[in-house]
C-alpha positions as CSV (number, residue, x, y, z in Angstrom):
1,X,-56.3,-219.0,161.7
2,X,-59.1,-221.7,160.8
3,X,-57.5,-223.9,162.6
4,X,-57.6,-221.3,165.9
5,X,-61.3,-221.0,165.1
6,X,-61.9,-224.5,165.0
7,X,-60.5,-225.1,168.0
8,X,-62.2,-222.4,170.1
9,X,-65.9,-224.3,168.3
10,X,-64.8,-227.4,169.7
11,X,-64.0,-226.4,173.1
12,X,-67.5,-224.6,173.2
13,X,-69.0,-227.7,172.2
14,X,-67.7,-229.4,175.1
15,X,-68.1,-226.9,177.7
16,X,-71.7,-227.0,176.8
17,X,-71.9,-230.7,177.0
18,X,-69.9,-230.4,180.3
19,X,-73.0,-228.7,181.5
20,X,-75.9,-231.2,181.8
21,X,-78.2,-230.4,179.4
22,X,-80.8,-233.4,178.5
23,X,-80.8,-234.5,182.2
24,X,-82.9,-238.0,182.5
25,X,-86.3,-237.2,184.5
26,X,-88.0,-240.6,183.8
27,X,-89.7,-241.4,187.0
28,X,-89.2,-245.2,188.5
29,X,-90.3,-248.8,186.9
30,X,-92.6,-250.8,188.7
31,X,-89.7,-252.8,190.1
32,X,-88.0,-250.0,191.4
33,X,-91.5,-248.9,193.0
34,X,-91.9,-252.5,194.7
35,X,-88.1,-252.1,195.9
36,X,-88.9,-248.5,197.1
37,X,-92.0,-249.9,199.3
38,X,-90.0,-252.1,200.8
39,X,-87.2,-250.1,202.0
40,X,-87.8,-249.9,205.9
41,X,-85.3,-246.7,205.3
42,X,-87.8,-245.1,203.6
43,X,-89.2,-242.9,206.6
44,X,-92.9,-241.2,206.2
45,X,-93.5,-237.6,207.7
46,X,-97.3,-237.6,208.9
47,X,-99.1,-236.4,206.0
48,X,-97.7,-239.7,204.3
49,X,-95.4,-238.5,202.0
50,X,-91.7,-239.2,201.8
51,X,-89.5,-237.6,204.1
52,X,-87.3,-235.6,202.2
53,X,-86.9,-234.1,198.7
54,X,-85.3,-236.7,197.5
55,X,-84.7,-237.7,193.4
56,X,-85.9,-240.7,194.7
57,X,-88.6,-239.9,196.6
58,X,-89.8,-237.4,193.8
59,X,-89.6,-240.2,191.3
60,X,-91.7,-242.4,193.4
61,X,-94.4,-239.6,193.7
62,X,-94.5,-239.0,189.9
63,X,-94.6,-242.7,189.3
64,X,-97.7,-242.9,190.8
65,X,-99.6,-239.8,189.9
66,X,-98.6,-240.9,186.5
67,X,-99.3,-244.7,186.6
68,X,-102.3,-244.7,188.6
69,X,-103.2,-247.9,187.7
70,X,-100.4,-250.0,188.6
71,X,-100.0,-248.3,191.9
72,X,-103.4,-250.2,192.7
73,X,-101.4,-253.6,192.1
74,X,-99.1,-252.4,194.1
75,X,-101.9,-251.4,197.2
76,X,-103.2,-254.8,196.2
77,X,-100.2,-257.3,196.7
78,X,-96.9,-254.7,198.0
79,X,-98.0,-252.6,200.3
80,X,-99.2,-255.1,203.8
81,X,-98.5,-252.2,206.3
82,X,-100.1,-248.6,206.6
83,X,-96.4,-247.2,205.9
84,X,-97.0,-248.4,202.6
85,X,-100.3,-248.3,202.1
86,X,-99.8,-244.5,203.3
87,X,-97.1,-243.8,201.2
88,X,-99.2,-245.0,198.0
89,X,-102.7,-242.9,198.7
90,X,-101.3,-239.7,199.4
91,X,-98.8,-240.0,196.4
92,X,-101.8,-240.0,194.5
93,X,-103.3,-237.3,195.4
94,X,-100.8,-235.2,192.9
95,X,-103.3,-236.9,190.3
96,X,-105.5,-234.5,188.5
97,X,-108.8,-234.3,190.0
98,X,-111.2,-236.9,188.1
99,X,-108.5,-239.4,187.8
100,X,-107.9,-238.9,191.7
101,X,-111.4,-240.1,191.8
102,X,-111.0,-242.7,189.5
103,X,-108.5,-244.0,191.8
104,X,-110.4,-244.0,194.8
105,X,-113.1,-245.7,193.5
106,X,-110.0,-248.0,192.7
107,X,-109.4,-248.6,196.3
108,X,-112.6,-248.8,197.1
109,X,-113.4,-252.1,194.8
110,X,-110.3,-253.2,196.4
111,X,-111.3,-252.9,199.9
112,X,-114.8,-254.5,199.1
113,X,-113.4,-257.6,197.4
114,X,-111.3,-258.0,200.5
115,X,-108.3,-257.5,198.9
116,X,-107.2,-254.5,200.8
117,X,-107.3,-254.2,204.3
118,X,-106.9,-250.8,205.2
119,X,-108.3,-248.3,207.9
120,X,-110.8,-246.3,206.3
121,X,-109.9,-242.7,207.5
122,X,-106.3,-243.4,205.6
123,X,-107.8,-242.5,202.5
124,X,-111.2,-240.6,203.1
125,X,-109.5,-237.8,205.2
126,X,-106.7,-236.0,202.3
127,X,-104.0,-235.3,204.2
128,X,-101.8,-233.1,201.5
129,X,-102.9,-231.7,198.1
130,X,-106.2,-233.2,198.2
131,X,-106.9,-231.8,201.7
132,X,-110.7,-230.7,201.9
133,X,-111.3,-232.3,198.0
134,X,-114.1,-234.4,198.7
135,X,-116.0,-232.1,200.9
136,X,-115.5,-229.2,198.8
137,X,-116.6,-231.1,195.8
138,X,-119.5,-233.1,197.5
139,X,-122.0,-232.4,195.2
140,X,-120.7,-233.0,192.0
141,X,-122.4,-236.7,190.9
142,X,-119.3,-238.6,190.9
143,X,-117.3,-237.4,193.7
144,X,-121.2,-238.2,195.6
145,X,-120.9,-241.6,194.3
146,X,-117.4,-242.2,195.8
147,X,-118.3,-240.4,199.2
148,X,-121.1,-242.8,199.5
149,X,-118.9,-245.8,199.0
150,X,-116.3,-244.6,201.0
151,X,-118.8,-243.6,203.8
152,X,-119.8,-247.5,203.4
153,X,-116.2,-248.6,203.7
154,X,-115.8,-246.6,207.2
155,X,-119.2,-247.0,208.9
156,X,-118.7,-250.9,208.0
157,X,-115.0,-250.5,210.3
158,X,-116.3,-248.3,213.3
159,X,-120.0,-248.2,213.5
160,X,-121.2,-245.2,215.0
161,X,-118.1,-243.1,214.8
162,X,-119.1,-241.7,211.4
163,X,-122.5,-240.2,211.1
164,X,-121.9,-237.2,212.0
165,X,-119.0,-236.0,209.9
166,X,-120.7,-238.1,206.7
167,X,-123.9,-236.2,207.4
168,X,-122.0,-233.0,207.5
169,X,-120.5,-233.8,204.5
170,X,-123.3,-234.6,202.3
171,X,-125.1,-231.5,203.4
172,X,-122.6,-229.1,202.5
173,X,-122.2,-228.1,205.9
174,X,-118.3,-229.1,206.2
175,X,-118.1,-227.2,202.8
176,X,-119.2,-224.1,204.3
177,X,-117.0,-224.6,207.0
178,X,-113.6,-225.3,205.4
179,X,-114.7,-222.7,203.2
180,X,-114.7,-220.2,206.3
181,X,-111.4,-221.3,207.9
182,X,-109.3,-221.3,204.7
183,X,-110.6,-218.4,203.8
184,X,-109.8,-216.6,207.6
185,X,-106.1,-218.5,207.1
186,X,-105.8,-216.9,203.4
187,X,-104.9,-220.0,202.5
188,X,-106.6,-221.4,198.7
189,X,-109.7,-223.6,197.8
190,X,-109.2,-226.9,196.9
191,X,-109.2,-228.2,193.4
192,X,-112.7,-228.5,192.0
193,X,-113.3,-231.4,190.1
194,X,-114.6,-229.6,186.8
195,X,-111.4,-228.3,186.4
196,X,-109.2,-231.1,186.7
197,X,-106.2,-228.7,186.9
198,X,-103.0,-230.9,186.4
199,X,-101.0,-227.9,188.5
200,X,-99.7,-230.0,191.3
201,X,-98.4,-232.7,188.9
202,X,-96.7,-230.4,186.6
203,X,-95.3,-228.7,189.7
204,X,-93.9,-232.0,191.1
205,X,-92.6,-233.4,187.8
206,X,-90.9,-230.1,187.5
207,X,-89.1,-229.9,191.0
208,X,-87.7,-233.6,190.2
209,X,-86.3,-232.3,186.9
210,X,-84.7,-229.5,189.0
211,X,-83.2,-231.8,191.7
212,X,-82.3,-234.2,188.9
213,X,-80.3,-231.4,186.9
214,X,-78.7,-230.4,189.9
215,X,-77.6,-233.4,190.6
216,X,-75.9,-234.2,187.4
217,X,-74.2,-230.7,187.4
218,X,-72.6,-231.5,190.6
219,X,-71.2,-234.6,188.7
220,X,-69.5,-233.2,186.1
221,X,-69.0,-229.7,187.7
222,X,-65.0,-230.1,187.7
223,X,-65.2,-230.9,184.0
224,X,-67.7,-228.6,183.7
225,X,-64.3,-226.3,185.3
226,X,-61.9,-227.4,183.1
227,X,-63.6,-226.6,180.1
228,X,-63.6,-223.3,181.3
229,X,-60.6,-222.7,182.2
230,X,-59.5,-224.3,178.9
231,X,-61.6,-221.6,177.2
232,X,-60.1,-218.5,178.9
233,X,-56.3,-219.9,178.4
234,X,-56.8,-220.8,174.9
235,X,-58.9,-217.8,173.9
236,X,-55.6,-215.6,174.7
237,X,-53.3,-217.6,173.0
238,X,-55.3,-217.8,169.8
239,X,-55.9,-213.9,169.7
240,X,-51.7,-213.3,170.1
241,X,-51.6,-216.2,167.3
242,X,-54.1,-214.8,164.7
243,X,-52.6,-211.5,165.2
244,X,-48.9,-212.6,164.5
245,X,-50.0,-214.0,161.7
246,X,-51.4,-211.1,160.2
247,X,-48.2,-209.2,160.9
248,X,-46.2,-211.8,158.7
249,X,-48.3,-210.4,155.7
């Protein structure tokens, strides 16, 4: 009978292993980010993110909400072409708040030392999670500091085209505003800065975990069948084995 026992432990084991547990959710090098940049397959949907829920695309999103910093070397020397540029700024607005404004201020040195050339509205104007951000938070001291120099940055490209909305902004006024149409849509605030909720990277980092998991599970789902299977025939045979057994003494 041990040795039934045993046997039914070891095919338990392996069903469970069959499964997927400890799927791999590290997000992308800074290779594979370079590589993903330049892959003209990648398609953008308007508000600059990745079209489709891709593993991939997930893991390109988490690479830069987590490594800020080395997506502005990539804005710097990969990304020639508002596809990529695109792709980079609004991946980073899963960031936390304050290091979302540490990273516009980023792009903002870059565009100054002429190292950047990029269309100003592409990353005043959030187009996804930070939609409304810098408005909403206009009077907090260092999201005032980074308005002003983005303000520069745009008035600089297309004189005259911005005074109004800037002066809007600085006032409050387009707070009060997007205040009254999200709250006529139902739709939530934006994230303040004091709070520097982490939400929308937790979120993301979860969904690629999921898409991961369910990725691998499809892999070894006919293992994952077998071991089953295995389980149910065995357990029969051990039961009408064990209970001979007893019968012999």
């Amino acid at each position: 009978m041990i040795k039934g026992e045993n046997t039914v432990k070891y095919v338990v084991v392996l069903s469970l292993l069959f499964m997927g547990f400890g799927v791999d959710a590290k997000t992308m090098s800074l290779e594979e980010a370079k590589a993903f940049l330049a892959d003209e397959q990648v398609k953008v949907l308007e508000p600059g993110i990745p079209l489709g829920r891709t593993p991939q695309n997930l893991a390109f999103l988490r690479f830069v909400a987590e490594n800020w910093q080395q997506a502005l070397s990539l804005l710097e020397g990969n990304a020639p072409d508002l596809r990529r540029q695109y792709l980079i700024v609004v991946a980073a607005e899963y960031l936390p708040p304050q290091d979302y404004v540490r990273f516009r201020n980023g792009v903002c040195d870059l565009m100054e030392s002429g190292k950047l050339k990029m269309p100003g509205w592409t990353f005043y104007c959030g187009s996804f999670i930070k939609q409304g951000f810098l408005a909403y938070n206009y009077d907090q001291p260092e999201v005032a500091a980074l308005i002003n120099r983005i303000e520069t940055i745009c008035k600089a490209q297309e004189p005259g085209q911005w005074d109004k909305y800037f002066s809007e902004v600085k006032s409050g006024e387009a707070k009060k505003n997007l205040m009254k149409d999200l709250t006529s849509d139902g739709d939530p605030m934006p994230e303040t800065y004091q709070d520097n909720s982490k939400d929308a990277l937790r979120k993301l980092v979860k969904e690629h975990k999921l898409l991961l998991a369910g990725g691998k599970q499809n892999k070894t789902s006919s293992l994952w069948l077998y071991a089953v299977l295995s389980l149910c025939t065995l357990a029969p045979i051990l039961y009408f084995l064990r209970r001979k057994l007893k019968t012999r003494h």
